[in-house]
N, C-alpha and C positions, 0 to 999 in steps of 0.2 A: 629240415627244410622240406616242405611240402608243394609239390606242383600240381595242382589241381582243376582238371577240365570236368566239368559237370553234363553230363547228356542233356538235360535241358536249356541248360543257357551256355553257349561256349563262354566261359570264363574260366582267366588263368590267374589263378591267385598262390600265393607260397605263403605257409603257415609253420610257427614252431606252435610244441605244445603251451607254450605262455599264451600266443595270441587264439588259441582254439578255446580259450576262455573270456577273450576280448580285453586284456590286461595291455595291449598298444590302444586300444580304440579310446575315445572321449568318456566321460561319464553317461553323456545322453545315447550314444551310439553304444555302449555296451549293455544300458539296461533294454535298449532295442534290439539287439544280438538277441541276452537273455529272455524277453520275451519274446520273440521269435522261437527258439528251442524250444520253450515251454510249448507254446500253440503247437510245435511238429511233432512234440512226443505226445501231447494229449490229441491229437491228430489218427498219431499211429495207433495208442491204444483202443481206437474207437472203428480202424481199419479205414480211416479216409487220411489221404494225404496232398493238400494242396499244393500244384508245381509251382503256384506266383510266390507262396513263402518259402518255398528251396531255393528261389529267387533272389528275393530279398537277402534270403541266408546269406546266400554266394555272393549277393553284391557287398554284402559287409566283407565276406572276409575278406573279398577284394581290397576295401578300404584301408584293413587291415597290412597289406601286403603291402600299399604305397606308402604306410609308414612304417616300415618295419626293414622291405627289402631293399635298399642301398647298405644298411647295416648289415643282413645276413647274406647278401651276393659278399663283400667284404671278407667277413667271416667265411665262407664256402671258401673263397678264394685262398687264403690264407691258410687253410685246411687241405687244399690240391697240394698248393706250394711244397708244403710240409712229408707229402706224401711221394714229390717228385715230378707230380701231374700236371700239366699246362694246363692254366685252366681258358685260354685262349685257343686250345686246340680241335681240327677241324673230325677228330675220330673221336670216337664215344660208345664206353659199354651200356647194356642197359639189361638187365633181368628181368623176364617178363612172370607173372606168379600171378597167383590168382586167393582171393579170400576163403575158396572152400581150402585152400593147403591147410594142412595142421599149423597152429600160430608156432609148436616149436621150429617147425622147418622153415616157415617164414622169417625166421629171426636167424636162423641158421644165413638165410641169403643177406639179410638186413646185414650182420656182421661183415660178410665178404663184400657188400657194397659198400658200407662204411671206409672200408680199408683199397678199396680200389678207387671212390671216387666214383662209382657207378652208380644208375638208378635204378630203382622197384618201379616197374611198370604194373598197373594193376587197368583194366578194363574200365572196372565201374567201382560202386562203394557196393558192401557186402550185401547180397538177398536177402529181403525181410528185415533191413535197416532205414531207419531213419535220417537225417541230415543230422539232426542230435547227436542222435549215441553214433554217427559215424565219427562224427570232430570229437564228441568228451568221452567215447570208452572206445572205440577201433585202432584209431591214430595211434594214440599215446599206446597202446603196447606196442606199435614196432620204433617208434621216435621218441618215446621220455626220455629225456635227458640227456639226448646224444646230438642237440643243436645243431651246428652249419653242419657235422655227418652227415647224418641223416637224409639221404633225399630219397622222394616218394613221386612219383607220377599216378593218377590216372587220366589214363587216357584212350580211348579206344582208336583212333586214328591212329595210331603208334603199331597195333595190333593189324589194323590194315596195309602200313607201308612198310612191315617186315614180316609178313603174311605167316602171322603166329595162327597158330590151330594148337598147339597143346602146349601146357608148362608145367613145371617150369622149361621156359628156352631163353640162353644166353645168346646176344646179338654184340657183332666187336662191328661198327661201321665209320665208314670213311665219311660218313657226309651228313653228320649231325641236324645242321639247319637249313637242307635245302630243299628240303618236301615241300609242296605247297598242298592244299586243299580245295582250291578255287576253282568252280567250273565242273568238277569232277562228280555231283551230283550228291545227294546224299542217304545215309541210312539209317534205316528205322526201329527202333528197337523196345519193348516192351522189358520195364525194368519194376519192380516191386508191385506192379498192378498200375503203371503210369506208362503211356508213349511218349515218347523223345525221340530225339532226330542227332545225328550229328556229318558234317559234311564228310563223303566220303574224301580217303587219301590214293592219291594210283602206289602202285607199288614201288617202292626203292631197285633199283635195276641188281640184279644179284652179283656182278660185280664190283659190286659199293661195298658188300658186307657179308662177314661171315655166322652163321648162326649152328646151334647145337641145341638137342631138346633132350629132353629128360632129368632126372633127379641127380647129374654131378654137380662136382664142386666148381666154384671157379677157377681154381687152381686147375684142375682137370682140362677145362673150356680153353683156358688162357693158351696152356701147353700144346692144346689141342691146333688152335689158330697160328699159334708161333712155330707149327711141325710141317703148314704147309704154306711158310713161307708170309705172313706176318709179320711183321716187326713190331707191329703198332701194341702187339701183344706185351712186350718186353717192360712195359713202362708201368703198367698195372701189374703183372707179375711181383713188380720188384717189390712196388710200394703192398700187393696183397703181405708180402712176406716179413714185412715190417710188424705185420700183427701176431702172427705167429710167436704163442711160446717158444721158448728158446727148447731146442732139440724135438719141435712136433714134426711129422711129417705128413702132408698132404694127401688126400685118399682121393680114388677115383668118384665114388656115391659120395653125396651127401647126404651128413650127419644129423640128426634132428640137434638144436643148441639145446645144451644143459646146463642146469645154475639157475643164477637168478638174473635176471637181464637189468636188473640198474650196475651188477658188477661187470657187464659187459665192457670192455675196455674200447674207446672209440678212439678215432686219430686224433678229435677236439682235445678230449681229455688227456694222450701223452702230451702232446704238442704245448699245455697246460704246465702238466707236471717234468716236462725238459726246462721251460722256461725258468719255471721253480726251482728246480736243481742249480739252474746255471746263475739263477741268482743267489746263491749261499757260497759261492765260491769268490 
Protein backbone atom coordinates (compact mmCIF):
# COMPACT_ATOMS: atom_id res chain seq x y z
CA UNK A 1 0.00 0.00 0.00
CA UNK A 2 1.19 3.14 -1.00
CA UNK A 3 0.49 6.63 0.46
CA UNK A 4 1.34 9.22 -1.77
CA UNK A 5 1.60 13.19 -1.32
CA UNK A 6 3.19 14.80 -4.56
CA UNK A 7 5.05 18.31 -4.02
CA UNK A 8 3.16 19.62 -6.78
CA UNK A 9 -0.37 18.91 -6.25
CA UNK A 10 -1.27 17.81 -2.56
CA UNK A 11 -2.77 14.43 -3.42
CA UNK A 12 -3.18 11.34 -1.35
CA UNK A 13 -3.51 8.44 -3.44
CA UNK A 14 -2.50 4.48 -2.17
CA UNK A 15 -1.30 2.28 -4.76
CA UNK A 16 -0.32 -1.58 -4.97
CA UNK A 17 2.10 -2.70 -7.51
CA UNK A 18 -0.97 -4.09 -9.87
CA UNK A 19 -2.59 -0.60 -9.92
CA UNK A 20 1.04 1.22 -10.69
CA UNK A 21 0.12 -0.27 -14.08
CA UNK A 22 -3.41 0.87 -14.13
CA UNK A 23 -4.90 -2.92 -13.98
CA UNK A 24 -7.99 -1.27 -11.28
CA UNK A 25 -8.55 1.66 -13.95
CA UNK A 26 -11.18 1.40 -17.05
CA UNK A 27 -9.76 0.63 -20.47
CA UNK A 28 -9.97 4.41 -21.53
CA UNK A 29 -8.35 5.61 -18.25
CA UNK A 30 -5.59 3.09 -18.47
CA UNK A 31 -4.48 3.73 -21.89
CA UNK A 32 -4.56 7.51 -20.74
CA UNK A 33 -2.34 6.52 -17.48
CA UNK A 34 -0.18 4.81 -20.33
CA UNK A 35 0.11 7.51 -22.46
CA UNK A 36 0.67 10.00 -19.96
CA UNK A 37 4.05 7.83 -18.88
CA UNK A 38 5.05 7.69 -22.22
CA UNK A 39 4.89 11.71 -22.69
CA UNK A 40 6.93 11.91 -18.99
CA UNK A 41 9.58 9.61 -20.02
CA UNK A 42 10.11 11.07 -23.48
CA UNK A 43 9.77 14.27 -21.61
CA UNK A 44 12.59 13.33 -19.17
CA UNK A 45 14.80 12.12 -21.92
CA UNK A 46 14.73 15.41 -23.75
CA UNK A 47 15.39 17.09 -20.02
CA UNK A 48 12.02 19.00 -20.05
CA UNK A 49 9.34 17.80 -17.59
CA UNK A 50 5.99 19.19 -17.61
CA UNK A 51 4.14 19.70 -13.74
CA UNK A 52 0.40 19.73 -15.55
CA UNK A 53 1.26 15.99 -16.68
CA UNK A 54 2.51 14.83 -12.99
CA UNK A 55 -0.74 16.15 -12.57
CA UNK A 56 -2.78 14.46 -14.49
CA UNK A 57 -0.52 11.40 -13.47
CA UNK A 58 -1.38 11.90 -9.87
CA UNK A 59 -4.89 12.57 -10.55
CA UNK A 60 -5.35 8.93 -12.09
CA UNK A 61 -3.72 7.35 -9.54
CA UNK A 62 -6.00 9.01 -7.32
CA UNK A 63 -8.81 7.41 -9.46
CA UNK A 64 -7.03 4.46 -8.92
CA UNK A 65 -7.17 4.42 -5.14
CA UNK A 66 -11.10 5.04 -4.96
CA UNK A 67 -11.40 1.83 -6.56
CA UNK A 68 -9.13 -0.06 -5.06
CA UNK A 69 -8.87 1.38 -1.44
CA UNK A 70 -11.99 0.16 0.69
CA UNK A 71 -10.61 -3.39 -0.50
CA UNK A 72 -6.93 -2.75 0.53
CA UNK A 73 -7.79 -0.55 3.91
CA UNK A 74 -9.63 -4.07 4.46
CA UNK A 75 -6.87 -6.07 3.67
CA UNK A 76 -4.23 -3.63 5.71
CA UNK A 77 -6.58 -4.08 8.35
CA UNK A 78 -6.71 -7.72 8.51
CA UNK A 79 -2.87 -7.79 8.25
CA UNK A 80 -2.63 -5.46 11.78
CA UNK A 81 -5.12 -7.85 13.38
CA UNK A 82 -2.90 -10.77 12.49
CA UNK A 83 0.07 -9.09 13.80
CA UNK A 84 -1.68 -8.15 17.19
CA UNK A 85 -1.87 -4.29 16.04
CA UNK A 86 -4.99 -2.09 16.47
CA UNK A 87 -5.52 -0.91 13.58
CA UNK A 88 -7.89 1.74 15.24
CA UNK A 89 -5.21 2.94 17.38
CA UNK A 90 -4.23 6.57 18.22
CA UNK A 91 0.03 5.84 18.34
CA UNK A 92 1.88 5.08 15.28
CA UNK A 93 5.51 3.96 14.11
CA UNK A 94 6.87 5.44 11.16
CA UNK A 95 10.60 5.11 9.65
CA UNK A 96 11.75 7.97 8.01
CA UNK A 97 14.62 6.87 5.01
CA UNK A 98 15.51 8.56 2.17
CA UNK A 99 16.13 7.16 -1.75
CA UNK A 100 19.85 8.01 -1.70
CA UNK A 101 19.93 4.92 1.10
CA UNK A 102 21.47 1.77 -0.63
CA UNK A 103 18.06 -0.19 -1.88
CA UNK A 104 19.61 -3.26 0.25
CA UNK A 105 19.19 -1.17 3.54
CA UNK A 106 16.03 0.12 2.34
CA UNK A 107 14.45 -3.27 2.13
CA UNK A 108 16.26 -4.09 5.35
CA UNK A 109 13.56 -1.32 7.00
CA UNK A 110 10.79 -2.39 4.37
CA UNK A 111 11.09 -5.88 6.12
CA UNK A 112 10.86 -4.45 9.78
CA UNK A 113 7.99 -2.20 8.78
CA UNK A 114 6.22 -5.03 7.23
CA UNK A 115 6.33 -6.90 10.48
CA UNK A 116 5.52 -3.93 12.81
CA UNK A 117 2.67 -2.39 10.82
CA UNK A 118 4.76 0.66 10.39
CA UNK A 119 5.43 3.06 7.59
CA UNK A 120 8.41 4.16 5.13
CA UNK A 121 8.35 7.81 5.13
CA UNK A 122 10.21 9.12 2.15
CA UNK A 123 10.36 13.06 1.53
CA UNK A 124 9.96 13.14 -2.21
CA UNK A 125 10.37 10.52 -5.31
CA UNK A 126 14.07 9.86 -6.00
CA UNK A 127 16.43 12.72 -7.86
CA UNK A 128 16.73 12.75 -11.45
CA UNK A 129 13.42 10.61 -11.57
CA UNK A 130 10.53 10.70 -13.44
CA UNK A 131 6.64 10.19 -12.43
CA UNK A 132 7.30 6.94 -14.83
CA UNK A 133 9.97 5.13 -13.74
CA UNK A 134 9.02 6.27 -10.14
CA UNK A 135 5.53 4.13 -10.21
CA UNK A 136 7.04 1.14 -13.01
CA UNK A 137 10.77 0.54 -11.66
CA UNK A 138 11.26 2.60 -7.90
CA UNK A 139 8.09 1.34 -6.10
CA UNK A 140 8.01 -2.13 -7.06
CA UNK A 141 11.50 -2.98 -5.56
CA UNK A 142 10.48 -2.07 -2.03
CA UNK A 143 6.39 -3.37 -2.47
CA UNK A 144 6.29 -6.27 -5.23
CA UNK A 145 4.43 -8.60 -3.86
CA UNK A 146 4.07 -7.80 -0.46
CA UNK A 147 0.22 -6.23 -0.84
CA UNK A 148 -1.66 -4.66 2.22
CA UNK A 149 2.21 -5.15 4.05
CA UNK A 150 3.54 -3.04 2.45
CA UNK A 151 3.11 0.61 3.36
CA UNK A 152 4.94 3.62 1.88
CA UNK A 153 4.54 7.26 2.55
CA UNK A 154 5.79 10.30 0.84
CA UNK A 155 5.46 13.08 2.33
CA UNK A 156 7.41 15.94 3.36
CA UNK A 157 4.97 17.45 5.98
CA UNK A 158 5.63 14.35 8.09
CA UNK A 159 9.42 15.55 7.92
CA UNK A 160 8.26 18.83 9.27
CA UNK A 161 6.06 17.76 12.26
CA UNK A 162 8.74 15.37 13.61
CA UNK A 163 11.53 17.75 12.76
CA UNK A 164 13.56 14.87 10.85
CA UNK A 165 17.03 16.23 9.66
CA UNK A 166 18.79 13.01 9.20
CA UNK A 167 17.97 9.19 8.43
CA UNK A 168 17.23 6.91 8.84
CA UNK A 169 15.05 8.12 12.17
CA UNK A 170 12.41 5.95 13.89
CA UNK A 171 9.38 8.03 15.30
CA UNK A 172 6.91 5.77 18.03
CA UNK A 173 4.08 8.92 18.48
CA UNK A 174 0.98 9.25 20.52
CA UNK A 175 -0.92 11.28 17.98
CA UNK A 176 -1.10 9.93 14.59
CA UNK A 177 -3.84 12.14 13.09
CA UNK A 178 -3.81 15.29 14.80
CA UNK A 179 -1.42 17.64 12.88
CA UNK A 180 -3.03 20.02 10.83
CA UNK A 181 -1.38 22.13 8.05
CA UNK A 182 -3.67 24.95 7.76
CA UNK A 183 -2.68 28.47 8.10
CA UNK A 184 0.72 27.60 8.99
CA UNK A 185 2.18 29.02 5.63
CA UNK A 186 4.12 27.05 3.24
CA UNK A 187 7.37 25.73 1.53
CA UNK A 188 9.20 25.91 -1.35
CA UNK A 189 11.22 23.53 -2.71
CA UNK A 190 13.18 22.99 -6.05
CA UNK A 191 12.95 19.15 -7.00
CA UNK A 192 14.37 17.59 -10.30
CA UNK A 193 14.74 21.22 -12.05
CA UNK A 194 10.81 22.00 -11.09
CA UNK A 195 9.40 24.39 -8.02
CA UNK A 196 6.71 23.09 -6.00
CA UNK A 197 5.31 24.24 -2.75
CA UNK A 198 3.68 22.23 -0.04
CA UNK A 199 1.82 23.73 3.11
CA UNK A 200 3.99 23.91 5.82
CA UNK A 201 3.31 21.54 9.30
CA UNK A 202 4.19 23.24 12.96
CA UNK A 203 5.77 20.83 14.92
CA UNK A 204 4.29 17.81 16.86
CA UNK A 205 4.97 19.00 20.53
CA UNK A 206 7.83 16.50 21.88
CA UNK A 207 5.86 15.10 24.42
CA UNK A 208 3.72 13.35 21.86
CA UNK A 209 6.65 11.25 20.49
CA UNK A 210 9.74 9.63 20.79
CA UNK A 211 12.33 9.55 18.20
CA UNK A 212 15.90 7.87 17.48
CA UNK A 213 18.24 8.59 14.31
CA UNK A 214 20.74 6.69 12.88
CA UNK A 215 21.29 3.18 11.07
CA UNK A 216 19.61 0.56 14.12
CA UNK A 217 17.19 -1.84 13.90
CA UNK A 218 13.85 -1.58 15.06
CA UNK A 219 14.27 -3.92 17.32
CA UNK A 220 16.89 -1.72 18.93
CA UNK A 221 14.43 1.71 18.63
CA UNK A 222 11.41 -0.40 19.98
CA UNK A 223 13.65 -1.54 23.17
CA UNK A 224 14.95 1.69 23.23
CA UNK A 225 11.41 3.65 23.75
CA UNK A 226 10.03 0.77 26.03
CA UNK A 227 13.58 1.52 28.52
CA UNK A 228 12.09 4.93 29.12
CA UNK A 229 8.93 3.98 29.88
CA UNK A 230 6.75 3.34 26.72
CA UNK A 231 4.48 0.79 26.70
CA UNK A 232 3.18 1.65 23.42
CA UNK A 233 6.52 0.07 22.31
CA UNK A 234 5.41 -3.41 23.55
CA UNK A 235 2.77 -4.10 20.93
CA UNK A 236 5.15 -3.80 17.80
CA UNK A 237 7.84 -5.50 19.46
CA UNK A 238 5.94 -8.54 19.97
CA UNK A 239 4.40 -8.68 16.51
CA UNK A 240 8.27 -7.48 15.06
CA UNK A 241 9.21 -10.97 16.58
CA UNK A 242 6.78 -12.83 14.94
CA UNK A 243 8.99 -12.49 11.81
CA UNK A 244 12.00 -13.48 13.24
CA UNK A 245 13.53 -16.84 12.23
CA UNK A 246 13.24 -19.11 14.94
CA UNK A 247 16.48 -18.82 17.15
CA UNK A 248 17.75 -15.12 15.34
CA UNK A 249 18.66 -12.65 17.68
CA UNK A 250 18.19 -9.05 17.08
CA UNK A 251 21.31 -6.56 16.65
CA UNK A 252 21.79 -3.21 17.63
CA UNK A 253 23.03 -1.75 13.63
CA UNK A 254 21.09 -2.51 11.02
CA UNK A 255 21.79 -5.02 8.60
CA UNK A 256 21.93 -4.47 4.80
CA UNK A 257 18.69 -7.43 3.60
CA UNK A 258 20.18 -10.27 1.72
CA UNK A 259 18.51 -12.81 -0.57
CA UNK A 260 16.36 -12.10 -2.96
CA UNK A 261 13.42 -9.97 -2.01
CA UNK A 262 10.29 -11.85 -3.67
CA UNK A 263 11.60 -14.64 -0.86
CA UNK A 264 11.10 -11.97 1.58
CA UNK A 265 8.46 -13.45 4.02
CA UNK A 266 5.65 -10.67 4.76
CA UNK A 267 2.83 -11.06 7.48
CA UNK A 268 0.17 -11.04 4.20
CA UNK A 269 1.93 -14.01 3.12
CA UNK A 270 2.11 -16.16 6.66
CA UNK A 271 -1.23 -15.03 7.53
CA UNK A 272 -1.94 -16.87 3.80
CA UNK A 273 -0.02 -19.89 4.44
CA UNK A 274 -1.73 -20.24 8.51
CA UNK A 275 -5.01 -20.15 6.80
CA UNK A 276 -3.79 -22.86 4.44
CA UNK A 277 -2.50 -25.08 7.02
CA UNK A 278 -5.53 -24.77 9.04
CA UNK A 279 -7.51 -25.73 6.23
CA UNK A 280 -5.88 -29.40 5.88
CA UNK A 281 -6.74 -30.26 9.04
Amino acid sequence: MLALTTLAVPVVAQTTPAEMSGAPLSAEERAKFEALIRDLQDQAASGVLDPQLQTQAAQLARRADDIANPEMAAEREKVLRFLGIDPESEHALFIFVSWSMPLDMLRAYAVEAMWTGATLVFRGIPPNRNLGDFFLKDLPQLVWDKGASAAISIDPRLFDSYQITTVPSIVLTRTRDNFTCIGAGERIVQANGQTGSYPLCPPIPDEKFLKISGAVTLDYALETFRSVGWREADVYLHALRKGYPPGQQASREQRPFRGEWKNALSPQQAMAEAGAGEATH
